[in-house]
C-alpha beads as a LAMMPS data file, in Angstrom:
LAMMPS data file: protein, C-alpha beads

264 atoms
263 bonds

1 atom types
1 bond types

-500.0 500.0 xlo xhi
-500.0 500.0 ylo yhi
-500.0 500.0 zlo zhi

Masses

1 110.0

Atoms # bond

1 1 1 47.650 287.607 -395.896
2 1 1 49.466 285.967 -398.777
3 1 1 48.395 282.945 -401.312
4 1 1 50.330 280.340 -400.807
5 1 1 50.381 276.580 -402.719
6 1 1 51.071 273.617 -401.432
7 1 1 53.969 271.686 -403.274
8 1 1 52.054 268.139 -402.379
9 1 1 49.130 268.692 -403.776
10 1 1 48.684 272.229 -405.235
11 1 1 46.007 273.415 -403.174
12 1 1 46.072 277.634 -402.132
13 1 1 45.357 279.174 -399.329
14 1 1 45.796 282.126 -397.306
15 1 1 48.761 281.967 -395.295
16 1 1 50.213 285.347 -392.874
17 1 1 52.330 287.394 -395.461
18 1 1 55.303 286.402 -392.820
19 1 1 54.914 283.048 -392.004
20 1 1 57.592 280.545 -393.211
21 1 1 55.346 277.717 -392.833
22 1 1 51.438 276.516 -392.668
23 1 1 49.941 273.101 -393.106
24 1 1 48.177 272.503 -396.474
25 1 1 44.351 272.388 -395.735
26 1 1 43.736 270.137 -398.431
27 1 1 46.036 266.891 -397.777
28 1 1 47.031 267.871 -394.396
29 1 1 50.765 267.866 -394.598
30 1 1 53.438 270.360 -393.062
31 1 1 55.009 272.902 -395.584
32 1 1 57.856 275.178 -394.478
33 1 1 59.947 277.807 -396.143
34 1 1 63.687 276.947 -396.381
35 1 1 66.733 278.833 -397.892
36 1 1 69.296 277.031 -400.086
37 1 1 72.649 277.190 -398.105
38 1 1 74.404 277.903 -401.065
39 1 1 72.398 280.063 -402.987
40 1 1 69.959 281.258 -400.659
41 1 1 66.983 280.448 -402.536
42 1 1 63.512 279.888 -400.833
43 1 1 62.222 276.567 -401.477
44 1 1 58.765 275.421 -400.252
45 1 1 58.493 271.672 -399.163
46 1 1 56.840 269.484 -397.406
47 1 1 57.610 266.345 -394.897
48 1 1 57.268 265.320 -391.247
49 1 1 59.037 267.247 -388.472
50 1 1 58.363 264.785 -386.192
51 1 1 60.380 262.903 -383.977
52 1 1 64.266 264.079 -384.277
53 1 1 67.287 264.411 -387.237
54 1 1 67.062 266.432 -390.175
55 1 1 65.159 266.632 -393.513
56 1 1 67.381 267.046 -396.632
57 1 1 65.994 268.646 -399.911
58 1 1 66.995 269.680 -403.090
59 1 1 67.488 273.319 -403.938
60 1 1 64.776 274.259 -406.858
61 1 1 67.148 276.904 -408.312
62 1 1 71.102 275.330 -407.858
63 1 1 70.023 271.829 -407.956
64 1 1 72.315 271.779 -404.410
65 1 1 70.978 269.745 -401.519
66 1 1 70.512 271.458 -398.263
67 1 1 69.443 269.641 -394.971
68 1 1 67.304 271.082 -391.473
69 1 1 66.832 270.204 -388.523
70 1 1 63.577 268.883 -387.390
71 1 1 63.721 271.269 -384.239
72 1 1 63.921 274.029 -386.431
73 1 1 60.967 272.909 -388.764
74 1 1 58.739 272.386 -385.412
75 1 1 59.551 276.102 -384.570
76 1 1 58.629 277.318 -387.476
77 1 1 55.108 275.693 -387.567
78 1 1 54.519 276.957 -383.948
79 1 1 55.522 280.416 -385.154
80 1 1 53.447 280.278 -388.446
81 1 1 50.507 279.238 -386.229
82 1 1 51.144 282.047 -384.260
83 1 1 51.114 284.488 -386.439
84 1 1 47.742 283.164 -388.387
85 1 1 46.513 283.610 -384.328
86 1 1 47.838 287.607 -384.674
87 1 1 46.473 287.916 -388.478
88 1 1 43.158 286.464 -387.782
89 1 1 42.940 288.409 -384.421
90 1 1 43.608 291.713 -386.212
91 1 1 40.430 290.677 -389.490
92 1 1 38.473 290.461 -386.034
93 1 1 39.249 293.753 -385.009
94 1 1 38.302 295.465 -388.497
95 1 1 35.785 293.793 -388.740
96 1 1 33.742 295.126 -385.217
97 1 1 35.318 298.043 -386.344
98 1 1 33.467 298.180 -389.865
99 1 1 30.388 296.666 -387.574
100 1 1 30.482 299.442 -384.914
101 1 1 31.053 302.352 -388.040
102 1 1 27.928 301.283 -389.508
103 1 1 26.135 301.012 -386.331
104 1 1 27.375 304.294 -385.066
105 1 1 26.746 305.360 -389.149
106 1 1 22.962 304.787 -389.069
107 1 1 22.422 306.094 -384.778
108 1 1 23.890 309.458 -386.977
109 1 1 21.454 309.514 -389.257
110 1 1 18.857 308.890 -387.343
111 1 1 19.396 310.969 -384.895
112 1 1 19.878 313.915 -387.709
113 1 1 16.790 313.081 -388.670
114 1 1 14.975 313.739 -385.565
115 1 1 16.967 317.118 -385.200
116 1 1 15.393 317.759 -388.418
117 1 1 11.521 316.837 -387.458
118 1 1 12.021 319.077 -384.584
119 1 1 13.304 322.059 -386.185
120 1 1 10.307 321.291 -388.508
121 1 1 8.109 321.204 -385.683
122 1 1 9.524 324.498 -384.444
123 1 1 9.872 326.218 -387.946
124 1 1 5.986 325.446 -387.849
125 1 1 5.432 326.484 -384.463
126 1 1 6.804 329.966 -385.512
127 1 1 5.089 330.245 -388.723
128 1 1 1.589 329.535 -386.653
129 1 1 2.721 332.295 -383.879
130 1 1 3.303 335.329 -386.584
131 1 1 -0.033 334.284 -388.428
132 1 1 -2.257 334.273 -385.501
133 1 1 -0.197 337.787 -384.561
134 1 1 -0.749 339.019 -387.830
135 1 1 -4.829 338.345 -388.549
136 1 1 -5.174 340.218 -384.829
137 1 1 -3.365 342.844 -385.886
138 1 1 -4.050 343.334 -389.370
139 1 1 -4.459 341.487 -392.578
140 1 1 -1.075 342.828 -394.067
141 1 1 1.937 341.220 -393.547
142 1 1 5.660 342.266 -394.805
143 1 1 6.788 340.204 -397.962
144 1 1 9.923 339.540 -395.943
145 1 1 8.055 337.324 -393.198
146 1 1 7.730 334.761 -396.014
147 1 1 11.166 334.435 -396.731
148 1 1 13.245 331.555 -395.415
149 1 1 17.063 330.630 -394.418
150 1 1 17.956 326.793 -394.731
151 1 1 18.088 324.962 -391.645
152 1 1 21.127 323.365 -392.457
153 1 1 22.414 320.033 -390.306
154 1 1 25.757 319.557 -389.016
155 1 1 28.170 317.434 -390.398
156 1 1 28.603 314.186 -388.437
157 1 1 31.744 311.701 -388.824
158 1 1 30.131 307.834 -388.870
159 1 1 33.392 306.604 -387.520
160 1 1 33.769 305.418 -384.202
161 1 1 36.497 307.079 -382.304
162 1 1 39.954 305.874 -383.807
163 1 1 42.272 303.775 -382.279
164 1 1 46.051 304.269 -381.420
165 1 1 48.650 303.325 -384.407
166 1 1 50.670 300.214 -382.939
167 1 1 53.807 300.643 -382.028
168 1 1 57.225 298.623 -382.248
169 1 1 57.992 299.263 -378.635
170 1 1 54.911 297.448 -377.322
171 1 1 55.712 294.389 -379.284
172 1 1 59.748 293.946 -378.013
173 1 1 60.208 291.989 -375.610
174 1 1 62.499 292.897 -372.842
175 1 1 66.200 291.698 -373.343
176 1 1 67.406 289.227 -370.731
177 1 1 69.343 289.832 -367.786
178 1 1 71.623 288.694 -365.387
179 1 1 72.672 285.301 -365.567
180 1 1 69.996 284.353 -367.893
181 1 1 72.014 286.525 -370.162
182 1 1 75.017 284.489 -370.384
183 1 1 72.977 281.206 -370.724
184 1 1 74.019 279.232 -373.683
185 1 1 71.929 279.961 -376.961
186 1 1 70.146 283.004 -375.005
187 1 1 71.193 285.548 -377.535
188 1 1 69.870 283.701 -380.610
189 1 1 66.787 282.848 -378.756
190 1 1 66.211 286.773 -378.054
191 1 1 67.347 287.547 -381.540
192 1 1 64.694 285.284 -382.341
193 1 1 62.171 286.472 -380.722
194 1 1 63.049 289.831 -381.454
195 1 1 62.385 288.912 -385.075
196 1 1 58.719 287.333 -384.443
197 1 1 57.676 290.504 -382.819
198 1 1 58.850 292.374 -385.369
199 1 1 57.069 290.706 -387.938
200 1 1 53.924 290.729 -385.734
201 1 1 53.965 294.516 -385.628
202 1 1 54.411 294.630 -389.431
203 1 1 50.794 292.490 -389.809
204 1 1 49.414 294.839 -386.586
205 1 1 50.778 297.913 -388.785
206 1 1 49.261 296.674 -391.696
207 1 1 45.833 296.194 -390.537
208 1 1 45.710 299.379 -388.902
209 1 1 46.351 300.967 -392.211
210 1 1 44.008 299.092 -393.834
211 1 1 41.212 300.219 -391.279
212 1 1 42.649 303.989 -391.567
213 1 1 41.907 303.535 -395.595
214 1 1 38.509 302.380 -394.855
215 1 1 37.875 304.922 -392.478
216 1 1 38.828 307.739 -394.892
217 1 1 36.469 306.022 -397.364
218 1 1 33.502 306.011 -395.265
219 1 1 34.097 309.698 -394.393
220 1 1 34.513 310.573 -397.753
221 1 1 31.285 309.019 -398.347
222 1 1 29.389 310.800 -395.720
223 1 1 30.840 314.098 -396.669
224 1 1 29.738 313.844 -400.411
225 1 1 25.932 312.822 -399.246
226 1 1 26.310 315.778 -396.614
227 1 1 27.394 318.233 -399.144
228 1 1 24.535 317.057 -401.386
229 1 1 22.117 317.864 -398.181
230 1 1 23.259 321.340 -397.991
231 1 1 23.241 321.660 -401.677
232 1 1 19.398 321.054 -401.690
233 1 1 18.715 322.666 -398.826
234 1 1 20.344 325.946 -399.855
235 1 1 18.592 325.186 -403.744
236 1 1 15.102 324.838 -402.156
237 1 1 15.487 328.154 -400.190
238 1 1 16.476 330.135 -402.817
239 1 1 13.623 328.994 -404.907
240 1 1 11.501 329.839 -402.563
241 1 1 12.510 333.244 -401.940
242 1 1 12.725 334.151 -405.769
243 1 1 9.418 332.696 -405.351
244 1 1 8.376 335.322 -402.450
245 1 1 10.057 338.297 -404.472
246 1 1 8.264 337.484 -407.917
247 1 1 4.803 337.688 -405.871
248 1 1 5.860 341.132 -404.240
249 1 1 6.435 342.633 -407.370
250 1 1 3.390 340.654 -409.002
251 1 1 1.392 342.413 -405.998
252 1 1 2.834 345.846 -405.981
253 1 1 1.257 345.661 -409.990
254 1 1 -1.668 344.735 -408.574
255 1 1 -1.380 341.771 -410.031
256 1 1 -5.503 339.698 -409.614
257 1 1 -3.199 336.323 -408.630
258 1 1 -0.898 337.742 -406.178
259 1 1 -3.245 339.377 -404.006
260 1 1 -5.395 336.529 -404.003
261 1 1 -2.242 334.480 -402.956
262 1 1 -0.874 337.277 -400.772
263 1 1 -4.479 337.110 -398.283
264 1 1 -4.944 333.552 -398.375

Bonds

1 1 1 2
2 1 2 3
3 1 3 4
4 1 4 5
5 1 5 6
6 1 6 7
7 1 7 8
8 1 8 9
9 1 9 10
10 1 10 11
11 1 11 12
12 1 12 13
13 1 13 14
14 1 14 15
15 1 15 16
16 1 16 17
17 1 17 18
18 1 18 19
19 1 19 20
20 1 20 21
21 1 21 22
22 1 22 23
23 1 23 24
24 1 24 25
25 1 25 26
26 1 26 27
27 1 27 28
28 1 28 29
29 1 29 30
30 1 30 31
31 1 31 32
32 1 32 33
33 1 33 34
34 1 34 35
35 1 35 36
36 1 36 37
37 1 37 38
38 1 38 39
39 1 39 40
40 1 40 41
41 1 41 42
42 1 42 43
43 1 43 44
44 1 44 45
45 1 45 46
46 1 46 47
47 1 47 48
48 1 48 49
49 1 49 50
50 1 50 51
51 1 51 52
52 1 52 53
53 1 53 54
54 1 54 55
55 1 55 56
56 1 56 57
57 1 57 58
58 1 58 59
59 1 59 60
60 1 60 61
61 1 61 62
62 1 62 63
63 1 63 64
64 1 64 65
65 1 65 66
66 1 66 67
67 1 67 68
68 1 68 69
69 1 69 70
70 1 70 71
71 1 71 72
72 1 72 73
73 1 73 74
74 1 74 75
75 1 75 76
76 1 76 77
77 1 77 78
78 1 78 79
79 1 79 80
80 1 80 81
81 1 81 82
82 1 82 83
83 1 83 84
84 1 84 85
85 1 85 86
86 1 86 87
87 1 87 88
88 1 88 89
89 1 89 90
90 1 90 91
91 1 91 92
92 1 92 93
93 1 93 94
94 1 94 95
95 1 95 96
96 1 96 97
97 1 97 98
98 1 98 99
99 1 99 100
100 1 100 101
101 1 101 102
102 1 102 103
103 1 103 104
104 1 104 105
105 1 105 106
106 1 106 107
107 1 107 108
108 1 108 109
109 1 109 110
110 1 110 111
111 1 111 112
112 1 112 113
113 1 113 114
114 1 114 115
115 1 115 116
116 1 116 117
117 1 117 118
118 1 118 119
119 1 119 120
120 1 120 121
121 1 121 122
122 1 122 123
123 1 123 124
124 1 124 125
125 1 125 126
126 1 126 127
127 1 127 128
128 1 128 129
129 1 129 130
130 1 130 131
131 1 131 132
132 1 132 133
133 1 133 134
134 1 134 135
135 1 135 136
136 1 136 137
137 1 137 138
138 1 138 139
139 1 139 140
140 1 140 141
141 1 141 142
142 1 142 143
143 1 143 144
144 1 144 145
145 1 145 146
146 1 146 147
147 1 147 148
148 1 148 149
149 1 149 150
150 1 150 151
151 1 151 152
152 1 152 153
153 1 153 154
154 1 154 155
155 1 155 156
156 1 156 157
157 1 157 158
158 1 158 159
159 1 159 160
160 1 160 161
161 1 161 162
162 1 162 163
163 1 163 164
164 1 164 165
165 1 165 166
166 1 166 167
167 1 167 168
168 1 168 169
169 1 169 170
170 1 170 171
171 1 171 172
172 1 172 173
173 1 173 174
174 1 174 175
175 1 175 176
176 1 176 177
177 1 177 178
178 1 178 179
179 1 179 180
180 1 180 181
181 1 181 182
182 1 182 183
183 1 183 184
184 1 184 185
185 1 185 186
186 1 186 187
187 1 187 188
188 1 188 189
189 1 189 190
190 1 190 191
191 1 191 192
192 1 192 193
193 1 193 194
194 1 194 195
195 1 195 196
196 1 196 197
197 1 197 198
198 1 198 199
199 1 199 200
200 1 200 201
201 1 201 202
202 1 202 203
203 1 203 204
204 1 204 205
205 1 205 206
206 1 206 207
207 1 207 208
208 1 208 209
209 1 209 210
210 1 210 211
211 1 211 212
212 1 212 213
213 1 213 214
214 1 214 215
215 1 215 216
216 1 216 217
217 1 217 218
218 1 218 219
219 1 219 220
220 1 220 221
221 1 221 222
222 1 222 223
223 1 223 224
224 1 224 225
225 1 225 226
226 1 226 227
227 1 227 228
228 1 228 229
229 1 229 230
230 1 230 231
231 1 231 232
232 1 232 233
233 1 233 234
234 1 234 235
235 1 235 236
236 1 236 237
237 1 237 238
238 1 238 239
239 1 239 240
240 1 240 241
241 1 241 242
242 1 242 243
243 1 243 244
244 1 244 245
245 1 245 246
246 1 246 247
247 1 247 248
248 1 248 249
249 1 249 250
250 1 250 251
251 1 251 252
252 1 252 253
253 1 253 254
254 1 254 255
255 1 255 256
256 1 256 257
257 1 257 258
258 1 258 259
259 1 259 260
260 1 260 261
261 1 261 262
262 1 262 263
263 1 263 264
């Protein structure tokens, strides 16, 4: 989307980055995009389209005066209304996109942390099996039993599955044939067409782009807070097991503390 002013009353607005016409939502009025025809300058103005003739208007940059047909002026409205259909089609697409990412963002999480309570559960579980073992056996117990490897989680991609890039072949349409062919005007017409589809891939190609960026982004996001997971994770075991070796050493000195800690 581009910001466009209106040359009746100055008002901006969004307008689709190739349309070559929108109508001013301030005052209402019909703008269009028209080239000198002698120095091909773009000129923005305004006027009514309807009914038939031409509009004339002065060239901004030569000072020349260049007319159009009000046909032509009609088209171009129907096209630039098209295209704001195409452009405000695709910000509907990010955005249940962005809306399913975040949805599909905090299922993750959630569902990482109930892998988590589990493995707690189980880590527990364990723990409970080798004391009761251990006080049936004997009260001594290996140093080594107390030692711990992180549980680390998997990484998990918030992104919903990605779509397929658009293509230039799925906007084209198909060239006439046969006698339609030869029809007076049907080359321009296709030609014509041919260029609206073009431009309506170029605002499909840039949305998809756009939602590839963001996707990247939210990726990059989750990786970081992932990596920061493991980081703690890994920190927090290998406290622990200094931890476990400081009292084995502190108990093979016979060490008062660590024997009380070590049966207890």
């Amino acid at each position: 989307m581009a910001l466009r002013s209106c040359p009746a009353c100055g008002n901006q607005q969004q307008v689709a980055d190739s349309a070559e016409a929108f109508r001013c939502a301030s005052c209402q009025r019909d703008v269009w995009l028209i080239y000198c025809h002698e120095c091909h300058t773009g000129n923005w103005f305004y006027g009514s389209a309807a009914g038939a003739g031409a509009l004339v208007f002065p060239c901004r940059n030569c000072r020349g005066r260049s007319s159009v047909q009000k046909s032509r002026l009609r088209e171009l409205s129907s096209e630039a209304k098209r295209l704001e259909r195409v452009a405000a089609a695709a910000l509907r697409n990010v955005a249940m996109q962005q809306k399913a990412a975040a949805v599909h963002h905090s299922e993750a999480r959630q569902a990482e942390v109930d892998k988590r309570n589990r493995d707690l559960q189980a880590t527990l579980g364990r723990l409970r099996g080798a004391l009761v073992g251990s006080l049936s056996e004997s009260t001594a117990f290996g140093f080594s039993t107390l030692k711990t490897s992180p549980m680390l989680p998997t990484f998990v991609d918030p992104n919903p599955p990605d779509l397929p890039a658009p293509q230039l072949e799925e906007f084209i349409p198909a060239a006439p044939r046969g006698f339609r062919a030869h029809m007076p005007g049907a080359k321009l017409k296709y030609d014509w067409e041919v260029k609206v589809a073009k431009a309506a891939y170029e605002e499909a190609r840039q949305a998809y782009d756009k939602q590839q960026s963001h996707r990247q982004v939210i990726q990059a996001s989750a990786r970081t807070e992932y990596d920061k997971t493991v980081a703690h994770l890994e920190r927090t075991a290998r406290r622990h097991n200094n931890h476990v070796d400081e009292l084995e050493r502190n108990f093979k000195q016979g060490d008062a503390g660590a024997v009380v800690e070590y049966f207890t």
